[in-house]
C-alpha positions in Angstrom: 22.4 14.0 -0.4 22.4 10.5 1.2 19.5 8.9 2.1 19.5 9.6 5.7 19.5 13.2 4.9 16.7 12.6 2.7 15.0 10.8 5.9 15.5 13.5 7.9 13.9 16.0 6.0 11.0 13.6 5.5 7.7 14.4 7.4 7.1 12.8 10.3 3.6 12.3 10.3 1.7 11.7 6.5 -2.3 10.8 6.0 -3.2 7.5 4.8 -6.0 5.9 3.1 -6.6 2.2 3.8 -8.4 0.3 1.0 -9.5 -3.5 1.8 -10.6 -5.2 -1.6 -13.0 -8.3 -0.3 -16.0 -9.7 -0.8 -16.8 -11.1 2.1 -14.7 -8.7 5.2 -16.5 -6.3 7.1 -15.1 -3.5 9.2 -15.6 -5.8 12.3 -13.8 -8.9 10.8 -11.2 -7.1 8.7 -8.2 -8.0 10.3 -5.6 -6.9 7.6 -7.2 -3.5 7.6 -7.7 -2.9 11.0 -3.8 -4.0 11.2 -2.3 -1.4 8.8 -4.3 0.7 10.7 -2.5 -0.3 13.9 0.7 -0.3 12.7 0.2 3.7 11.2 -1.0 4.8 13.9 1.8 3.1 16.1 4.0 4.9 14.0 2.4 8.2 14.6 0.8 8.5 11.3 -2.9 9.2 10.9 -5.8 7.5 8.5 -8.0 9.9 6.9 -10.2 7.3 4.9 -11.1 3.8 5.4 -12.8 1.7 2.9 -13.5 -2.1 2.2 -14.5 -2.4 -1.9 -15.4 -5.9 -3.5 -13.1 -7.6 -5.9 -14.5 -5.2 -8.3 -12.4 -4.1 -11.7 -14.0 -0.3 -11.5 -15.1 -0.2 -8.0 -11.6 -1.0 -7.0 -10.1 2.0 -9.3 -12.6 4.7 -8.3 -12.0 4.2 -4.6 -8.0 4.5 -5.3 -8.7 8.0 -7.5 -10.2 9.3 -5.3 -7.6 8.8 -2.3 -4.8 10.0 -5.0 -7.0 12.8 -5.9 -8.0 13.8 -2.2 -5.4 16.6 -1.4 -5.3 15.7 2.3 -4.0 12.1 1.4 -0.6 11.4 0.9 -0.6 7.5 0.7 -3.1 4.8 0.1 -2.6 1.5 1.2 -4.7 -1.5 -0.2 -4.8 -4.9 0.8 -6.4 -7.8 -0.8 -6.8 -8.9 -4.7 -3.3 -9.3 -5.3 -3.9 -13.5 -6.0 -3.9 -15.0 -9.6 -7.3 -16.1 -9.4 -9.6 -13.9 -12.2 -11.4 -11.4 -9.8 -8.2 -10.7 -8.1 -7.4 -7.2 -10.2 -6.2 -5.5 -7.5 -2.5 -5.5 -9.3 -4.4 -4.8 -12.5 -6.3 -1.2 -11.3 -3.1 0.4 -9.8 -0.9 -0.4 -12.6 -3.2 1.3 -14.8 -3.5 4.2 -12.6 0.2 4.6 -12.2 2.7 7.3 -13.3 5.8 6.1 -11.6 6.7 2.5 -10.4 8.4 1.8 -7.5 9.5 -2.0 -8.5 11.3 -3.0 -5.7 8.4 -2.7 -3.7 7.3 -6.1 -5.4 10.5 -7.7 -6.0 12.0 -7.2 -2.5 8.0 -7.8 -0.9 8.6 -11.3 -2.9 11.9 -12.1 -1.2 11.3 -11.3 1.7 8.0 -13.6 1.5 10.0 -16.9 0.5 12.8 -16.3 3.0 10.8 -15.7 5.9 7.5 -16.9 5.0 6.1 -19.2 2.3 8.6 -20.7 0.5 8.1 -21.0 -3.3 4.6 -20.1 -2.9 6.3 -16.6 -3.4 6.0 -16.6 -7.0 2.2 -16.7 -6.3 2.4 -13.2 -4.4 1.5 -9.8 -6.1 2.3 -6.3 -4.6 2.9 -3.4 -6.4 4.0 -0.2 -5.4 3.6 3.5 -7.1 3.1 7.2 -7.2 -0.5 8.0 -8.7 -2.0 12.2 -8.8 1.2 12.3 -6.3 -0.1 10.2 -4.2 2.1 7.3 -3.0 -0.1 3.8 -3.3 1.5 0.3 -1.8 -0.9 -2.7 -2.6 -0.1 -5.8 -0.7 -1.6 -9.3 -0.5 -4.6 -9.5 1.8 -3.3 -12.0 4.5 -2.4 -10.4 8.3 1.0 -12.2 7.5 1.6 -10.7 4.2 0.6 -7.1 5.6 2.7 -7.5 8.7 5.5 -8.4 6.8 5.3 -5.4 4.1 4.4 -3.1 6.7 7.0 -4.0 9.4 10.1 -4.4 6.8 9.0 -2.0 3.8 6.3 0.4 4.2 6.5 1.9 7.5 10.5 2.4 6.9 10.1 4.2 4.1 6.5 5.6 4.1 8.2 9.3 4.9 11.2 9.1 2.9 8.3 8.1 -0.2 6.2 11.4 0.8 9.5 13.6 0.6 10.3 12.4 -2.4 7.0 12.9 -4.4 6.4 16.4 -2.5 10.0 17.4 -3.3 9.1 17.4 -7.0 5.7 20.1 -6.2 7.4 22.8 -4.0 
C-alpha cells in the first residue's frame, strides 16, 4: 500500500495534548504553545489538554503518561527542554518512556534547522519523536521558530498518517 493510500485512510481529525516545559512561561506569554495550538486547530485537529510543566525530570514524565495513557488522546506535543543545558531533560523523559522511535523525526527536524534556519547551531537542537501507551509524542525545541518549522514541514503532514499507523496495529 503506498503511502498516499495509507494517507487516505488516515483520520482526519486526531486529539492532541500540548505540553510546554518552562520555568518561567505562563498560559498568557506562552507563545510556542499557544502556536501549536494554532497551527492544530488550523488544521482541523482539536486539543484536549494543555499544560505548561517546569523543567522538571519527574514532573515532565508524569504529565506525558498521563496524555499517553488518556484514551481520548492520540498525540502529545511538547515544546521546550530540548537544549544541552542540565535542566533541559525534556529529550531525556520521552526517551525513557518510549516503545517505538520515530528517528527521522530528529534527524530530518536537524536538517531542516541548518538549511533554513540556524546554521551549525543545528547540532545544538534536540527533538525526538515516538509512540508511547500508543500514543504518538513529537518533542520539539521551545523557540516559536523551531515549532513553526516542525509543525509546518513535519508534524502537521504527517500527524494522521502517524495516528493510522499506531491504531492500525489495535483494531
Amino acid at each position: 500500500m503506498s503511502v498516499q493510500q495509507h494517507k487516505k485512510e488516515a483520520p482526519r481529525k486526531v486529539n492532541c495534548k500540548v505540553i510546554t516545559v518552562s520555568d518561567t512561561r505562563t498560559k498568557e506569554t506562552d507563545k510556542s504553545g499557544s502556536l501549536i495550538i494554532k497551527m492544530l486547530e488550523e488544521n482541523d485537529h482539536s486539543i484536549h489538554d494543555y499544560d505548561i510543566v517546569t523543567d522538571d525530570y519527574e514532573v515532565i514524565k508524569e504529565a506525558v503518561k498521563k496524555g499517553c495513557l488518556d484514551k481520548e488522546i492520540d498525540v502529545v506535543l511538547l515544546n521546550g527542554g530540548t537544549g544541552i543545558a542540565k535542566r533541559d531533560v525534556t529529550v531525556e523523559v520521552v526517551q525513557s518512556l518510549l516503545e517505538k522511535e520515530l528517528t527521522g523525526f530528529g534527524e530530518i527536524f536537524r536538517i531542516l534547522s541548518y538549511l533554513e534556519d540556524i546554521g551549525s547551531a543545528a547540532i545544538l537542537s534536540r527533538a525526538i519523536a515516538g509512540v508511547s501507551y500508543g500514543t504518538a509524542i513529537f518533542s520539539m525545541p521551545g523557540s516559536s521558530g523551531a515549532v513553526k518549522l516542525a509543525m509546518e514541514k513535519l508534524i502537521i503532514p504527517e500527524i494522521s498518517h502517524v495516528v493510522r499507523e499506531i491504531r492500525k496495529d489495535s483494531k
